[in-house]
Backbone as JSON, one array per atom type, in Angstrom:
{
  "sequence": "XXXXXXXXXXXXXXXXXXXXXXXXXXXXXXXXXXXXXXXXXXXXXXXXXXXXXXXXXXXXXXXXXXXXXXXXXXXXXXXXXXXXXXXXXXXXXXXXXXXXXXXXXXXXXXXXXXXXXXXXXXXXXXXXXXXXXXXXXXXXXXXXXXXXXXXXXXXXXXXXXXXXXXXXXXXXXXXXXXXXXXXXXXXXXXXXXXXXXXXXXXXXXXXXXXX",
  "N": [[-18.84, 4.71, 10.41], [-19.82, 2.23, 9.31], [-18.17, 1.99, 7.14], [-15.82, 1.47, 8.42], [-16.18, -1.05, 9.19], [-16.82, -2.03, 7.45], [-14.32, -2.25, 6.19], [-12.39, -3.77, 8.04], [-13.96, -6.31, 8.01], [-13.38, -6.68, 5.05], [-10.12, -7.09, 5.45], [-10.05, -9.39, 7.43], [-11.19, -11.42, 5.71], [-8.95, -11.39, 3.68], [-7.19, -11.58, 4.96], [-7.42, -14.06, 6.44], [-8.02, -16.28, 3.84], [-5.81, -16.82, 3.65], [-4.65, -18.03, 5.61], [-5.96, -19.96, 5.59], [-5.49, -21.55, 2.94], [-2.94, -21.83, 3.53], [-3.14, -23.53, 5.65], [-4.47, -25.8, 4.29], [-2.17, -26.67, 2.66], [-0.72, -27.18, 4.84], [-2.09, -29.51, 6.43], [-2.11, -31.28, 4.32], [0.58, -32.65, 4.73], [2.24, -35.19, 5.71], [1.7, -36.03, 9.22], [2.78, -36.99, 12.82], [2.57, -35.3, 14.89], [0.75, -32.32, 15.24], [1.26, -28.51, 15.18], [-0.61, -26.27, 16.87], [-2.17, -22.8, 16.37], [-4.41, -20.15, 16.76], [-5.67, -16.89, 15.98], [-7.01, -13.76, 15.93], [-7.93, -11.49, 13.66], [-9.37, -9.36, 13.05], [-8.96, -8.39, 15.63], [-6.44, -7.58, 15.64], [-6.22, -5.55, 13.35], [-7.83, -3.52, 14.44], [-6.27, -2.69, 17.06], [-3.92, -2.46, 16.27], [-0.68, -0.18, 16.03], [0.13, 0.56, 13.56], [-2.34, 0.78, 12.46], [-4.29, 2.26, 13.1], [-3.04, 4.56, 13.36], [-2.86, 5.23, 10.29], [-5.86, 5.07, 10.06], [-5.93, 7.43, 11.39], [-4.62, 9.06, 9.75], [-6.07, 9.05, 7.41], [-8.72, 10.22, 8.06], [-7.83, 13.06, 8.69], [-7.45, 13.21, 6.44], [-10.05, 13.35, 5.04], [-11.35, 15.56, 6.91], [-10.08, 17.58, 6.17], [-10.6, 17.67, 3.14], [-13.16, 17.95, 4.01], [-13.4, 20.56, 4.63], [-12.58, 22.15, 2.75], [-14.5, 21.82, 0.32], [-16.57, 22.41, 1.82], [-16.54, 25.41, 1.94], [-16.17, 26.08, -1.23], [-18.91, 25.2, -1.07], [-20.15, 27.4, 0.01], [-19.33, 29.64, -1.07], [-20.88, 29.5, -3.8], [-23.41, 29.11, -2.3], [-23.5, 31.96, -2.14], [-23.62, 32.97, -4.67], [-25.83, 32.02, -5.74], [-27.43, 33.75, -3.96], [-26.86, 36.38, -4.89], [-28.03, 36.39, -7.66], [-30.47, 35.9, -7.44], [-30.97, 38.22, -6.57], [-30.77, 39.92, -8.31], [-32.32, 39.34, -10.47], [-35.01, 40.54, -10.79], [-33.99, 42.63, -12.08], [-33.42, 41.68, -14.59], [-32.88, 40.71, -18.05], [-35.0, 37.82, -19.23], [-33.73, 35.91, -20.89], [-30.94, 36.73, -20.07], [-31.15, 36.07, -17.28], [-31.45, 33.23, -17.76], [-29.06, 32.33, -18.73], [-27.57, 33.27, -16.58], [-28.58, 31.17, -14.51], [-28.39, 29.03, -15.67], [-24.99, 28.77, -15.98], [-24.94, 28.88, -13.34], [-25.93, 26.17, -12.34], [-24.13, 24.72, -13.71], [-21.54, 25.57, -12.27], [-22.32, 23.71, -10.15], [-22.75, 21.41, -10.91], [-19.93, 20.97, -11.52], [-18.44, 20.95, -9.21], [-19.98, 19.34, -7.17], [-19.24, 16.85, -8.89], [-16.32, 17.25, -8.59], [-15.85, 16.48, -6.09], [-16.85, 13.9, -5.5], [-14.83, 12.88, -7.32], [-12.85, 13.33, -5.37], [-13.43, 12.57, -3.06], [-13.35, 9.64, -3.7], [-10.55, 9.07, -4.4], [-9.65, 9.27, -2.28], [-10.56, 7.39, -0.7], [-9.51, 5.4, -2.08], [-6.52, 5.65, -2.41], [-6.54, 4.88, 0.31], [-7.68, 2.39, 1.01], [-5.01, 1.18, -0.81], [-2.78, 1.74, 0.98], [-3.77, 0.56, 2.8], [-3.53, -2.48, 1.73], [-0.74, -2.87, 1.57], [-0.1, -2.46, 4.68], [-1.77, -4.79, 4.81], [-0.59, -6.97, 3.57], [2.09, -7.07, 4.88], [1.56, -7.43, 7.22], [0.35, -10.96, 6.93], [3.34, -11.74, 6.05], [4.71, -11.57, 8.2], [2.86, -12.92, 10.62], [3.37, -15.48, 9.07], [6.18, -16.04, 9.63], [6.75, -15.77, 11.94], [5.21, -18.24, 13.02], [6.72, -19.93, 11.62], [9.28, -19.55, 13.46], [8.45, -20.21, 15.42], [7.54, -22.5, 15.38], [4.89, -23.44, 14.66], [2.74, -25.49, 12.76], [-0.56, -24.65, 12.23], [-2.01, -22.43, 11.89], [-5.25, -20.84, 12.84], [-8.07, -18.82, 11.77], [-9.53, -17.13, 14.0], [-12.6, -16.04, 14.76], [-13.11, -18.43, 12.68], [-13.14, -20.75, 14.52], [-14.66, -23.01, 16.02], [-14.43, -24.22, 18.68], [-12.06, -24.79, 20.77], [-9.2, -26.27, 22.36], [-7.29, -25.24, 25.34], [-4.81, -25.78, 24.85], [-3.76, -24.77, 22.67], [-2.67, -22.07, 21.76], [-3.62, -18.82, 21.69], [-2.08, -16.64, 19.67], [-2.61, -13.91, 19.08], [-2.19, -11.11, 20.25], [0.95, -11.38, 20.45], [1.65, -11.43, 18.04], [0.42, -8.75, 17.09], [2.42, -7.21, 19.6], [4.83, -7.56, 17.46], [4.21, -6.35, 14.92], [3.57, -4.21, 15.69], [6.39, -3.18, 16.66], [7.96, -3.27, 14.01], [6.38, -2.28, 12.38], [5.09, 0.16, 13.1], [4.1, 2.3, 11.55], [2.74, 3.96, 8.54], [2.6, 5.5, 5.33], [-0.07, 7.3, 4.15], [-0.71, 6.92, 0.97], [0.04, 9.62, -1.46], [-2.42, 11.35, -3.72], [-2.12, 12.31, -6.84], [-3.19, 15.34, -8.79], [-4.84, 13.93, -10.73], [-6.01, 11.74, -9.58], [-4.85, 9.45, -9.45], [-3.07, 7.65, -7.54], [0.05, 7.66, -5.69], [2.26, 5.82, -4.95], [5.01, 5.04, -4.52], [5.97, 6.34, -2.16], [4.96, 4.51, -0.03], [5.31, 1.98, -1.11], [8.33, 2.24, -0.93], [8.53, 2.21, 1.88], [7.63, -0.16, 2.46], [9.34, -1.63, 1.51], [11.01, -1.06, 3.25], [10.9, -1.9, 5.42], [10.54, -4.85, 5.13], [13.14, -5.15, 5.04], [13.99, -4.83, 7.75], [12.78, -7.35, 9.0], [13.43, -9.2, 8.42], [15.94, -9.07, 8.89]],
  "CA": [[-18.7, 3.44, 11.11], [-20.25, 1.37, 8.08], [-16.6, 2.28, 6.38], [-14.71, 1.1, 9.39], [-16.87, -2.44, 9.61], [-16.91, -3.05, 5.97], [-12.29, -2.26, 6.0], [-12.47, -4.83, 8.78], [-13.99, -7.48, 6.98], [-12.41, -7.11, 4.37], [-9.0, -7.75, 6.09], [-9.9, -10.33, 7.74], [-11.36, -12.17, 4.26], [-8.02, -11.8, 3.21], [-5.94, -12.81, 5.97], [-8.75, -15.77, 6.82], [-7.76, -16.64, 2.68], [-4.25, -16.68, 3.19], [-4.48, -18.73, 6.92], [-6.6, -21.59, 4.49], [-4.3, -21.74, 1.98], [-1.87, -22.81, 4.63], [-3.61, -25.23, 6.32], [-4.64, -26.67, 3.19], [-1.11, -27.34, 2.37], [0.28, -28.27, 5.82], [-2.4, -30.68, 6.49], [-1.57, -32.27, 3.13], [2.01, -33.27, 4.86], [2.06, -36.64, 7.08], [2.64, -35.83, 10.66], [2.26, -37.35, 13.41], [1.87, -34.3, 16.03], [0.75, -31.42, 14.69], [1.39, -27.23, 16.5], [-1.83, -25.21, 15.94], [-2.87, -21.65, 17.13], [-5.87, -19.26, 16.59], [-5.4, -15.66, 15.48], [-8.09, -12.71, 15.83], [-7.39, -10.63, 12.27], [-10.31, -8.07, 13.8], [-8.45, -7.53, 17.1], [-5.4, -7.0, 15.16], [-6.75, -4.12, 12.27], [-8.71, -2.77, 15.51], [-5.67, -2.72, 17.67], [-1.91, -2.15, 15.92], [-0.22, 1.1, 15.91], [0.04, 0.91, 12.29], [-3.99, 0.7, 11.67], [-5.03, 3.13, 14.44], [-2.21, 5.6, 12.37], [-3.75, 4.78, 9.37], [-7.09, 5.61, 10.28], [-5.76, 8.68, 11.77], [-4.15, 9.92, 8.59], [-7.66, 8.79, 6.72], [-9.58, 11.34, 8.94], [-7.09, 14.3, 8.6], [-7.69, 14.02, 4.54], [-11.64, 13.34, 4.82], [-11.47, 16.52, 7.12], [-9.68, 18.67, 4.93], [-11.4, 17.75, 1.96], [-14.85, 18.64, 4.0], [-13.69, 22.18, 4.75], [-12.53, 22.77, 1.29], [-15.92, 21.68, -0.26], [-17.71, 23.03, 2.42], [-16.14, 26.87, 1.32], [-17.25, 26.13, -2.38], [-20.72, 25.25, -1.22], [-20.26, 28.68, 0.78], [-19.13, 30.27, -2.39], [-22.16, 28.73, -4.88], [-24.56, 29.79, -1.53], [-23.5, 33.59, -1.99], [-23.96, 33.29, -6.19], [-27.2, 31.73, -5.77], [-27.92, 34.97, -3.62], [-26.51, 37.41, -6.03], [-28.85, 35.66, -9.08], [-31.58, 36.07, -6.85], [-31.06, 39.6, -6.11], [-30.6, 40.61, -9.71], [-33.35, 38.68, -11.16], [-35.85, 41.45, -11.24], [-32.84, 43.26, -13.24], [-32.61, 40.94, -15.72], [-34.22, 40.26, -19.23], [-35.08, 36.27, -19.6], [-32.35, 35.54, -21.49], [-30.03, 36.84, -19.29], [-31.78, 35.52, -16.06], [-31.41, 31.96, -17.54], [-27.88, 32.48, -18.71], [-26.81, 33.38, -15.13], [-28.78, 30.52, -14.04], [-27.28, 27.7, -16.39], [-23.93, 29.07, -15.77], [-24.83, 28.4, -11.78], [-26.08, 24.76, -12.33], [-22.74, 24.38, -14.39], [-20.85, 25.23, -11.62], [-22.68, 23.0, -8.96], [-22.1, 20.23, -10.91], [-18.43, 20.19, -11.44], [-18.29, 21.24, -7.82], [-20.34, 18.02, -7.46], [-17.94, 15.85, -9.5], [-14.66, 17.23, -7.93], [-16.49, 16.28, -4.55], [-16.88, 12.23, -5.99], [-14.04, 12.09, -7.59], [-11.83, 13.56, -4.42], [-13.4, 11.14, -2.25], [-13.11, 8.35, -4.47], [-9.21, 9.35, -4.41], [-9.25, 9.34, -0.88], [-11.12, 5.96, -0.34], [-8.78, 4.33, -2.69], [-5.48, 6.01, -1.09], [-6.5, 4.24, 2.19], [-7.44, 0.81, 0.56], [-3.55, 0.79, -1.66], [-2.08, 1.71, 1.78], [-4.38, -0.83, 3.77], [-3.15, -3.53, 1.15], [0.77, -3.01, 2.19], [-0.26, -3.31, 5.7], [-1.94, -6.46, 4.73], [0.75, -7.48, 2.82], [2.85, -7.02, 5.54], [0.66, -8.97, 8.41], [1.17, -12.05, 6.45], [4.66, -11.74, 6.08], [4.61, -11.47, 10.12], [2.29, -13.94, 10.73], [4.44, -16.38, 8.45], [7.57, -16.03, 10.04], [6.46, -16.0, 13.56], [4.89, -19.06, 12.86], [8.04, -20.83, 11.25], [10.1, -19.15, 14.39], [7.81, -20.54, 16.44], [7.95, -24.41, 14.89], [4.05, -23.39, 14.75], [1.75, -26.17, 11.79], [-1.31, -24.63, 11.99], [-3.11, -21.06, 12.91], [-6.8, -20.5, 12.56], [-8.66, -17.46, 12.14], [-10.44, -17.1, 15.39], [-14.04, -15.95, 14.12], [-14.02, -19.45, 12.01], [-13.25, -21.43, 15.01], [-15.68, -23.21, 17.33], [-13.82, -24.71, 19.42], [-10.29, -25.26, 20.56], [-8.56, -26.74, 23.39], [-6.74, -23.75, 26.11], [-3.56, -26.14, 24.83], [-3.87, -24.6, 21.23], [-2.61, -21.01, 21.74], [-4.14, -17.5, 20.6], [-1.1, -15.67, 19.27], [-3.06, -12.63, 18.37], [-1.31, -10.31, 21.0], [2.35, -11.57, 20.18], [1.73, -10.67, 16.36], [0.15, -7.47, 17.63], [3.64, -6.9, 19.42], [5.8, -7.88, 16.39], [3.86, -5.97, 14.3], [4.4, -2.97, 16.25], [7.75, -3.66, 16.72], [8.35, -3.62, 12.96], [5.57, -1.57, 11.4], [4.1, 1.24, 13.51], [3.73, 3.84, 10.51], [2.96, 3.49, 6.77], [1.85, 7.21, 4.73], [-1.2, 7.06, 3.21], [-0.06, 6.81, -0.73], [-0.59, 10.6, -2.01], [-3.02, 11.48, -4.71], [-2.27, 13.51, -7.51], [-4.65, 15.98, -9.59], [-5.8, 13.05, -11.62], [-7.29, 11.11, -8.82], [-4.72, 8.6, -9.26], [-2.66, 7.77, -6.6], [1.21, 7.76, -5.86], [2.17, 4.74, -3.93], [6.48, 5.36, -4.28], [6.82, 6.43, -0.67], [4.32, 3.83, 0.45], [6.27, 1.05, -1.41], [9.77, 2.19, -0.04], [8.18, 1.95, 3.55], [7.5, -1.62, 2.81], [10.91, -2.74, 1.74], [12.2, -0.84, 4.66], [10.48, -3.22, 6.54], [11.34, -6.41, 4.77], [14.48, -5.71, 5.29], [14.08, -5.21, 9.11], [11.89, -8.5, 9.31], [14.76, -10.14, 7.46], [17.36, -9.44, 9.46]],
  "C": [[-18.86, 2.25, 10.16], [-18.7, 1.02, 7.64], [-15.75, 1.59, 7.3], [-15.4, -0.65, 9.26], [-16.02, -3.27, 8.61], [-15.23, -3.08, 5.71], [-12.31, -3.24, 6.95], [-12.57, -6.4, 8.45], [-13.38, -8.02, 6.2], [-11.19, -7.9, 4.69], [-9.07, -9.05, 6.45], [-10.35, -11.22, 6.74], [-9.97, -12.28, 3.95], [-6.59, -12.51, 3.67], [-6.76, -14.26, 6.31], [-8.03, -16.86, 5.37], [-6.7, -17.25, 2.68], [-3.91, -17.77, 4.37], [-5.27, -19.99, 5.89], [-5.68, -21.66, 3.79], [-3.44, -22.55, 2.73], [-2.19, -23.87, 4.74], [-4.0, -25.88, 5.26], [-3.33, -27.47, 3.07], [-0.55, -28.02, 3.36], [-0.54, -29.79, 6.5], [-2.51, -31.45, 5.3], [-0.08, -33.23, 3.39], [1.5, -34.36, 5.86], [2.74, -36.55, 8.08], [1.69, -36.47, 11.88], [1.95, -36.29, 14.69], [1.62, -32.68, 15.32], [0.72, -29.56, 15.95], [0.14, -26.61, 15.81], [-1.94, -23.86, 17.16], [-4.14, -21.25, 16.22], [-4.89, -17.97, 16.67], [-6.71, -15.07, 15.2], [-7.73, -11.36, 14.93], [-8.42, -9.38, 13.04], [-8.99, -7.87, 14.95], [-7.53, -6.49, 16.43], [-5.46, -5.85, 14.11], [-7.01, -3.23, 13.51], [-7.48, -2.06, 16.45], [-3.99, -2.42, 17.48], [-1.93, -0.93, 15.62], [-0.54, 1.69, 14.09], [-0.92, 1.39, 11.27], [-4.61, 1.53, 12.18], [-3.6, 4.57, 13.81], [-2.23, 5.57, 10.93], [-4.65, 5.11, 9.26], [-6.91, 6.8, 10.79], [-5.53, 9.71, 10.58], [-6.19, 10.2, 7.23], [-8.13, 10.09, 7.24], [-9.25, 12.69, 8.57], [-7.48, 14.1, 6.86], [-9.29, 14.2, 4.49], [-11.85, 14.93, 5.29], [-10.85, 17.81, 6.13], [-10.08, 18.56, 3.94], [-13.09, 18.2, 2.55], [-14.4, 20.07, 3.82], [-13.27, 22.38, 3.53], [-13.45, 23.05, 0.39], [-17.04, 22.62, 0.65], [-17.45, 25.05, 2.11], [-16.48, 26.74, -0.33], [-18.33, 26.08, -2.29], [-20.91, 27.06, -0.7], [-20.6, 29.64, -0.82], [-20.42, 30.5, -3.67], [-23.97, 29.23, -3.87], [-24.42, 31.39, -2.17], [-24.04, 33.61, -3.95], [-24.82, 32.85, -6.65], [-27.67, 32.89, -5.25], [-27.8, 36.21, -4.56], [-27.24, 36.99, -7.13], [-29.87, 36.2, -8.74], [-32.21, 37.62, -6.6], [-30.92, 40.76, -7.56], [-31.93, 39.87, -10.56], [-33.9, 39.6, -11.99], [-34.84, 42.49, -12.42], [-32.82, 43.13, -14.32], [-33.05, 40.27, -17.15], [-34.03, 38.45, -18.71], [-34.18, 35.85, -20.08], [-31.04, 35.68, -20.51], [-30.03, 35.96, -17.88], [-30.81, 34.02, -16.44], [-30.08, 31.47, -18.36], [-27.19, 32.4, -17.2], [-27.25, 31.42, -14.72], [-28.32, 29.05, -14.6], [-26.02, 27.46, -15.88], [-24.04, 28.25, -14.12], [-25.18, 26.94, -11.64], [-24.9, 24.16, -12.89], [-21.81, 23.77, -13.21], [-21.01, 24.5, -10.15], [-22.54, 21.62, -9.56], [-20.98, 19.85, -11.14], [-18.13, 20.92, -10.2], [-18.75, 19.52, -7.25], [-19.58, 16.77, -8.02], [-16.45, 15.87, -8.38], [-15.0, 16.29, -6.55], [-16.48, 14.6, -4.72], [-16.04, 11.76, -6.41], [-12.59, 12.48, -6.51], [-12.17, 12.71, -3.09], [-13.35, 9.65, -2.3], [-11.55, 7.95, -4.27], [-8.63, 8.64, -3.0], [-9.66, 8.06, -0.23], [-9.72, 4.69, -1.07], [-7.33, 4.34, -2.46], [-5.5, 5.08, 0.1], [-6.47, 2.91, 1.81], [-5.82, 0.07, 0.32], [-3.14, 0.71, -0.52], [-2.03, 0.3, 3.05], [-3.71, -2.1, 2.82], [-1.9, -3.36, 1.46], [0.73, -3.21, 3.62], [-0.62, -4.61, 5.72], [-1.19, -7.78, 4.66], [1.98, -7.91, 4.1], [2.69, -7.82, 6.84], [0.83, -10.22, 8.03], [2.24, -12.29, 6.92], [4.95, -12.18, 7.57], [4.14, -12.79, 10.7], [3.14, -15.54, 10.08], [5.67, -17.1, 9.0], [7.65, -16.12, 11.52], [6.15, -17.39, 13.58], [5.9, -20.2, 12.67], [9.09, -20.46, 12.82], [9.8, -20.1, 15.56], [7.48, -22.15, 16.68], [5.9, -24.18, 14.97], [3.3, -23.99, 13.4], [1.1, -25.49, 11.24], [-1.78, -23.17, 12.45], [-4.61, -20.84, 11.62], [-7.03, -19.89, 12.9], [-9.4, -18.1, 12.81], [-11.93, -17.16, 15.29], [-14.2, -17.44, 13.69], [-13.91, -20.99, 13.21], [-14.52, -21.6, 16.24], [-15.42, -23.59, 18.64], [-12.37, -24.87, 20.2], [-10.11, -25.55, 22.2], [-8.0, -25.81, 23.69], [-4.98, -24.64, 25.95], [-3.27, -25.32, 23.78], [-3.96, -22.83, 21.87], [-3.11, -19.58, 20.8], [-2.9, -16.53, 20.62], [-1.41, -14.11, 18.3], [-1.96, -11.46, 18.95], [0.21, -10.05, 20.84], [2.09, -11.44, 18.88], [1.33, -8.94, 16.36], [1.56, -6.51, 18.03], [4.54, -6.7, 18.41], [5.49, -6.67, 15.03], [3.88, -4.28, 14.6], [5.65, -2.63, 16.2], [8.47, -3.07, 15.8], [7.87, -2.73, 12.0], [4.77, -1.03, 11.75], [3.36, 2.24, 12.76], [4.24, 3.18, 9.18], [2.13, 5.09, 6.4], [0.99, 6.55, 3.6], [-0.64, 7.48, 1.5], [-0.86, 8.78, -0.88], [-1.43, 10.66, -3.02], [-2.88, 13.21, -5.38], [-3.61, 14.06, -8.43], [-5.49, 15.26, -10.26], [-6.85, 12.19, -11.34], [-6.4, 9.75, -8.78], [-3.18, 8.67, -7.79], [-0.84, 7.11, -6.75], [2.02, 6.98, -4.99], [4.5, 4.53, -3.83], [6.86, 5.31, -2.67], [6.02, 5.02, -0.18], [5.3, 2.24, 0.4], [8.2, 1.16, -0.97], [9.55, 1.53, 1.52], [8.22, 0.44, 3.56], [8.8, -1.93, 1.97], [11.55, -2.37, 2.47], [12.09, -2.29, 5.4], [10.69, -4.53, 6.13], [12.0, -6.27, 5.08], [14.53, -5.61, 7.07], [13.69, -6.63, 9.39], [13.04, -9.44, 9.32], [15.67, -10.15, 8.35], [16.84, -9.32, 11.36]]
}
């Protein structure tokens, strides 16, 4: 849950970043009526097909990487038993041969285990950044479609008039619409990750947006 809070945040830090930026610049222009909305970046991570299939794919690798690890710990249980059961067998030397050998292989059991969830954390981030990437874009263009000035993340507002629309829901739509499914970037043996299909997916979708 921690993991789900702290990907949340994030997002919205960077869409919040990207909604300032704006308004920086458009209230730098001289107008005399200005269009503003509000936008809830949480609802929208919490709530689009794309992020809720996303987090689905996440799950399916965390799970398959437990049962894989969890059959090496199996494995490393039974050859801790077999050590144990030969002991009395075994001169000193030998004993603490076996037993090196078995701390050996608990710590690059140990490693693979840190650096395959490291893989897998950073897989979801690359993928989460092309959704991001792609919310913008959305947000942007709805906005211009929409003859819309101004939108403010929701969280930083205190206030607003019920004239000043929340277009969370209608980006929610659009965003569905447009970008239900993105594949979590693969990771090869090295730990680094393979972001090809990921990056096709998103110029599919430019070019839908586009036209």
């Amino acid at each position: 849950m921690k993991f789900k809070y702290f990907v949340l945040m994030l997002c919205s830090l960077m869409i919040s970043s990207l909604i300032g930026e704006n308004n920086i610049a458009m209230a730098a222009k001289p107008s005399t009526s200005v269009s503003i909305a509000v936008i809830d970046v949480n609802d929208i991570f919490q709530n689009s097909l794309v992020t809720k299939d996303l987090n689905d794919q996440l799950r399916v690798k965390q799970n398959d990487m437990k049962k894989q690890f969890e059959k090496k710990e199996t494995n490393l249980r039974e050859t801790e038993k077999a050590i144990e059961a030969q002991k009395s067998d075994l001169s000193d030397k030998a004993l603490k041969a076996k037993i090196d050998d078995f701390n050996k292989q608990v710590a690059e059991v140990q490693k693979e285990a840190r650096v395959a969830s490291a893989a897998i954390e950073n897989s979801y981030f690359n993928t989460l950044e092309v959704v991001n990437n792609k919310l913008k874009d959305i947000i942007q263009k709805f906005s211009q479609d929409q003859s819309i000035d101004l939108v403010l993340s929701k969280p930083q507002v205190i206030y607003r008039n019920s004239s000043y629309p929340d277009i969370t829901d209608k980006i929610i739509e659009v965003l569905n619409k447009n970008f239900s499914h993105v594949t979590m970037s693969e990771v090869n043996s090295s730990g680094k990750n393979n972001l090809s299909s990921v990056n096709s997916a998103n110029g599919a979708v430019n070019n839908s947006i586009n036209n």
